[in-house]
C-alpha positions in Angstrom: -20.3 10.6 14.2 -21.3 7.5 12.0 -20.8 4.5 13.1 -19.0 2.6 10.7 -15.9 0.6 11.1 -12.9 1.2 8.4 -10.6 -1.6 7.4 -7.2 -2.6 5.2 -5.3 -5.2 5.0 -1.5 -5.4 5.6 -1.1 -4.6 2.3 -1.9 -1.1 3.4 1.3 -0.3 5.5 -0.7 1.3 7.9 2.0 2.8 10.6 -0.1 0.9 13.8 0.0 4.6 15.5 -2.2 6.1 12.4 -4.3 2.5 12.8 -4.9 3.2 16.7 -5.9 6.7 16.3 -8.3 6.8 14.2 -9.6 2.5 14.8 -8.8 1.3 11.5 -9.3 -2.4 11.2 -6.3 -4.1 9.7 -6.1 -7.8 8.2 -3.5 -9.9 8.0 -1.8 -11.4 4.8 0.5 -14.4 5.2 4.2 -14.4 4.0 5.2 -17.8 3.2 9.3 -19.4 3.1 9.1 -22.7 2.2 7.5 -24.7 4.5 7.5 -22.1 7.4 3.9 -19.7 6.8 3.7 -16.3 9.3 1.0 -13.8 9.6 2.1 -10.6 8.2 2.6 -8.1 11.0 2.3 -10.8 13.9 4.5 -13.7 13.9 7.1 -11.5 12.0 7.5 -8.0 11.4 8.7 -6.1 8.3 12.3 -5.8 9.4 12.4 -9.7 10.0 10.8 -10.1 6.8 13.6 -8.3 5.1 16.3 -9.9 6.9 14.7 -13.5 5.6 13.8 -12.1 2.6 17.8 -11.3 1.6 19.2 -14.6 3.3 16.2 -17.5 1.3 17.4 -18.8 -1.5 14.4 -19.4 -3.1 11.4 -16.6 -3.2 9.1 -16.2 -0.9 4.8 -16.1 -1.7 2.0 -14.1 0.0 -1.4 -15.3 0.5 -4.5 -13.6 1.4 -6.1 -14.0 4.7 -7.8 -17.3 5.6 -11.6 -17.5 4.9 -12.2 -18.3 8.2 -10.7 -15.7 9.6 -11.7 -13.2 7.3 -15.3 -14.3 8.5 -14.7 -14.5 11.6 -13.0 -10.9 11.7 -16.0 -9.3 9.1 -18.9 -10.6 11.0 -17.3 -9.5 14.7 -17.3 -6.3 13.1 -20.7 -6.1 11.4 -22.3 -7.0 14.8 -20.2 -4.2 17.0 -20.7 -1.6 14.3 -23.5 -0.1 12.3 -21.7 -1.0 9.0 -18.3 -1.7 7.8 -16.2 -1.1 4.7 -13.6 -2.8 3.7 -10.5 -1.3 1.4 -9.3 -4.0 -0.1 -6.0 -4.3 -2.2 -6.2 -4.2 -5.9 -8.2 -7.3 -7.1 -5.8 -7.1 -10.4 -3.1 -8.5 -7.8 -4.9 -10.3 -5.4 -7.7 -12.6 -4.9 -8.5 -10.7 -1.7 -11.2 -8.6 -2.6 -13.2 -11.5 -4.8 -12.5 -13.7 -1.4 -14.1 -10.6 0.8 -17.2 -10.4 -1.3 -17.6 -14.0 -0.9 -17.5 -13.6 3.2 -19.2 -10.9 3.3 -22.4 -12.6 0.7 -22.4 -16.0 3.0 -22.5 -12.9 6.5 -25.5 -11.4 4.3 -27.3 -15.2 4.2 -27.1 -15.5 7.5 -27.6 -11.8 8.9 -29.5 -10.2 6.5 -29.2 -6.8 8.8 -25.4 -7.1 8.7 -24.1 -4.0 6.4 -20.2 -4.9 5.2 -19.3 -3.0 2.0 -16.0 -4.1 0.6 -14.4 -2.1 -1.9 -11.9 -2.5 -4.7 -9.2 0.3 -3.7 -7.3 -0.4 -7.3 -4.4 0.3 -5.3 -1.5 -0.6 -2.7 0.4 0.0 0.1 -0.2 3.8 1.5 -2.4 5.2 -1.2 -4.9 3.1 0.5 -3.6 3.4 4.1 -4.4 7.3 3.6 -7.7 6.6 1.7 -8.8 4.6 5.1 -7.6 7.5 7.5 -10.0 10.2 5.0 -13.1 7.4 5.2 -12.0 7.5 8.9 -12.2 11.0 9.5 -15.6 11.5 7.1 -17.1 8.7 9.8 -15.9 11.1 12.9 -17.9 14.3 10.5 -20.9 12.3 10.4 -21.0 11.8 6.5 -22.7 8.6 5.2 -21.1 5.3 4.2 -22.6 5.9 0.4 -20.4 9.6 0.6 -17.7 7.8 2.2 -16.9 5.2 -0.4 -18.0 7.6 -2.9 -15.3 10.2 -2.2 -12.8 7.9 -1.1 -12.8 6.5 -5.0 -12.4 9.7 -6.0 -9.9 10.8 -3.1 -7.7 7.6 -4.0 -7.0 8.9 -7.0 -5.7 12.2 -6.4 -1.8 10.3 -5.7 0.5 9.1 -7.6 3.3 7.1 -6.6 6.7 6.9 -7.5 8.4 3.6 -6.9 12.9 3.5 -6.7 13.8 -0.2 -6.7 17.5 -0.9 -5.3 17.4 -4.4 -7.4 15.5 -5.7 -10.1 16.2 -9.4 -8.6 13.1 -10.0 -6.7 11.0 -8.3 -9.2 12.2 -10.4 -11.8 11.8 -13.6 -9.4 8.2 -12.9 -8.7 7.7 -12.4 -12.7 7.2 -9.1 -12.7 9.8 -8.1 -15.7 11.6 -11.1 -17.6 15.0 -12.2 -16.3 17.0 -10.4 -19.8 15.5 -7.5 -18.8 16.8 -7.9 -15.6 20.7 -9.0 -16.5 21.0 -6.3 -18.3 19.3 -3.7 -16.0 22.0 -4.7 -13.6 24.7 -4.3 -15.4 23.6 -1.1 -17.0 22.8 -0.1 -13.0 19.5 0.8 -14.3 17.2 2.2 -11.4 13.3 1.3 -12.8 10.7 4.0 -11.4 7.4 2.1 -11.0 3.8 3.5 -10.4 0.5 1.9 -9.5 -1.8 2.6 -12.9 -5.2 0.4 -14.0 -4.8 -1.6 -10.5 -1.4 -3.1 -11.4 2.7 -2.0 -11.0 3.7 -0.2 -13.7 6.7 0.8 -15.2 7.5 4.9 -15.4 10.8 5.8 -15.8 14.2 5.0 -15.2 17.2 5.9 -13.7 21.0 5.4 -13.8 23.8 5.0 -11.2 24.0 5.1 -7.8 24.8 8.4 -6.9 21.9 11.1 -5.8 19.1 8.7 -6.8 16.5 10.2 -4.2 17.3 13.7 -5.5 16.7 12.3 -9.2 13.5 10.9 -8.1 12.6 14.1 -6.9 13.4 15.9 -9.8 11.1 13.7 -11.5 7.9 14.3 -9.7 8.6 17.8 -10.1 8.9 17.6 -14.1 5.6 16.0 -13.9 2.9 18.4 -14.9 0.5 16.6 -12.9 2.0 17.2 -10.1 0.2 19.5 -7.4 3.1 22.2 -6.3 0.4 24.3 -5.1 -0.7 21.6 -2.5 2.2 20.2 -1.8 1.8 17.2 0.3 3.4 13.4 -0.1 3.9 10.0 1.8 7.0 8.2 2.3 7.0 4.1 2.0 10.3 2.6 2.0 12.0 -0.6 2.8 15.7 1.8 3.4 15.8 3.3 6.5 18.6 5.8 4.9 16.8 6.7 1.6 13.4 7.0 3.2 14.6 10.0 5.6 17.2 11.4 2.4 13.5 12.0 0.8 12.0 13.5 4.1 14.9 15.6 4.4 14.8 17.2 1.0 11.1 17.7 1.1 11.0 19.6 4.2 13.2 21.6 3.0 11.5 22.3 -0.2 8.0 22.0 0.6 7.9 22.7 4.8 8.1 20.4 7.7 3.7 19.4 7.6 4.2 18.4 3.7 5.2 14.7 4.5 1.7 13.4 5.7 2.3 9.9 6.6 5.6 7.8 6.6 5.6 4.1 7.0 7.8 0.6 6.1 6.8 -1.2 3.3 5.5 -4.4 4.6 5.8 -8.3 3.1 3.3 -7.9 0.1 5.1 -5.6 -1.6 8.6 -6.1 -0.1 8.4 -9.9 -1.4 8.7 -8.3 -4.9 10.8 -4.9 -4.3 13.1 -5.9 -1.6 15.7 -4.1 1.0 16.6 -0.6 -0.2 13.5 0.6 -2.4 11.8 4.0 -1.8 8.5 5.4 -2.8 7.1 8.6 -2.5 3.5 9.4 -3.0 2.6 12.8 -4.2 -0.4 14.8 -4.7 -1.6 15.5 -8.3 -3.5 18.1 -9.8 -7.7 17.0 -8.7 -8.7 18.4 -13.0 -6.5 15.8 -14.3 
């Protein structure tokens, strides 16, 4: 076993079961109403977050974690550990990672031995809560940290993710589409399908209605030639309870009950801009493409 310490943030959605099991560090964001400021995960969890997020009438903000703390938390590690790496939410939608490098630079200044690797994981939510379980279970084989980070970059990509918004309101409030695009998406009950592509949230597809729309979704990672029916294994984020086990269901079904390899509730950072009643589902693509 190496000894090296794997770490998120709370942009991960790491389910605090997977987090225990295999020691995963996790930092906390802060989710931000107004004048009231909680630590994401500790003063309020994701279904309080929710509830808040549909009653505020304005919208919410995130920030990253405090550069003290992220100090604070980085060198603790660096002393208890052999070496630590960091998987950091995309730095295309966060300052988080350009903050860790600076922590980790003024740790290096002052311990030269300390050995913190932070990496850009491009990504959010579980595509990098999964990536940290794989370094995870590398460590526990005894691999390096140089072929840890080196096929994590390569495992991270081997997902894609599609995204099933219930309302374009909060996307359109935190600036992610225009607000025309929005009036009319909601009167033509247009369902976007988003993806995570060149470190940002992308748009996909759509879909209409309201009828079957986790079945439609389905159908449309499975018209996707990328898509890895030969390995069929995906990873449920959802901020709908109903929706998130609708997708479950059908895939069991379809694919067998060990094809859903990690199920969690998306958190503040990316519920402050998708809101109550969105769905993703993670899939495995094809490793050529």
């Amino acid at each position: 076993m190496t000894d090296v310490k794997i770490v998120v943030d709370t942009s991960a959605d790491l389910p605090k079961d997977i987090a225990e099991k295999y020691n995963i560090g996790v930092m906390s964001f802060l989710s931000i109403f107004g004048e009231d400021t909680y630590v994401s995960g500790v003063d309020i969890t994701n279904d309080e977050f929710f509830d808040k997020l549909e009653s505020y009438d304005g919208f919410p903000t995130t920030s990253q974690t405090p550069y003290g703390d992220m100090y604070d938390y980085l060198l603790n590690e660096s002393k208890e550990h052999k070496s630590v790496i960091y998987f950091a939410i995309s730095s295309k939608g966060s300052g988080q990672y350009n903050t860790a490098c600076l922590v980790r630079d003024e740790i290096l200044e002052e311990n030269p031995d300390a050995d913190i690797h932070i990496v850009d994981s491009e990504k959010f939510s579980l595509y990098i809560a999964q990536t940290a379980v794989h370094a995870a279970k590398m460590a526990q084989d005894g691999k390096s940290v140089e072929e840890i980070i080196s096929e994590c970059k390569r495992y991270i990509n081997t997902w894609r993710c599609y995204l099933l918004v219930d309302t374009l309101k909060y996307l359109e409030k935190g600036g992610r589409i225009n607000k025309a695009k929005a009036v009319v998406g909601t009167l033509l009950d247009i369902k976007p399908i988003l993806t995570i592509e060149n470190g940002l949230v992308e748009s996909m597809d759509k879909l209409r209605g309201k009828k079957k729309l986790v079945e439609k979704l389905i159908e449309k990672i499975e018209e996707d030639e990328d898509f890895d029916s030969e390995n069929p294994e995906f990873m449920i984020v959802q901020s709908d309870e109903e929706r998130g086990q609708k997708a479950v269901s059908i895939l069991e079904e379809k694919y067998g009950d060990n094809c859903i390899i990690m199920y969690s509730q998306f958190g503040a950072i990316v519920g402050t801009h998708v809101g109550r009643g969105a769905v993703a589902i993670i899939c495995r693509i094809k490793e050529d493409k």
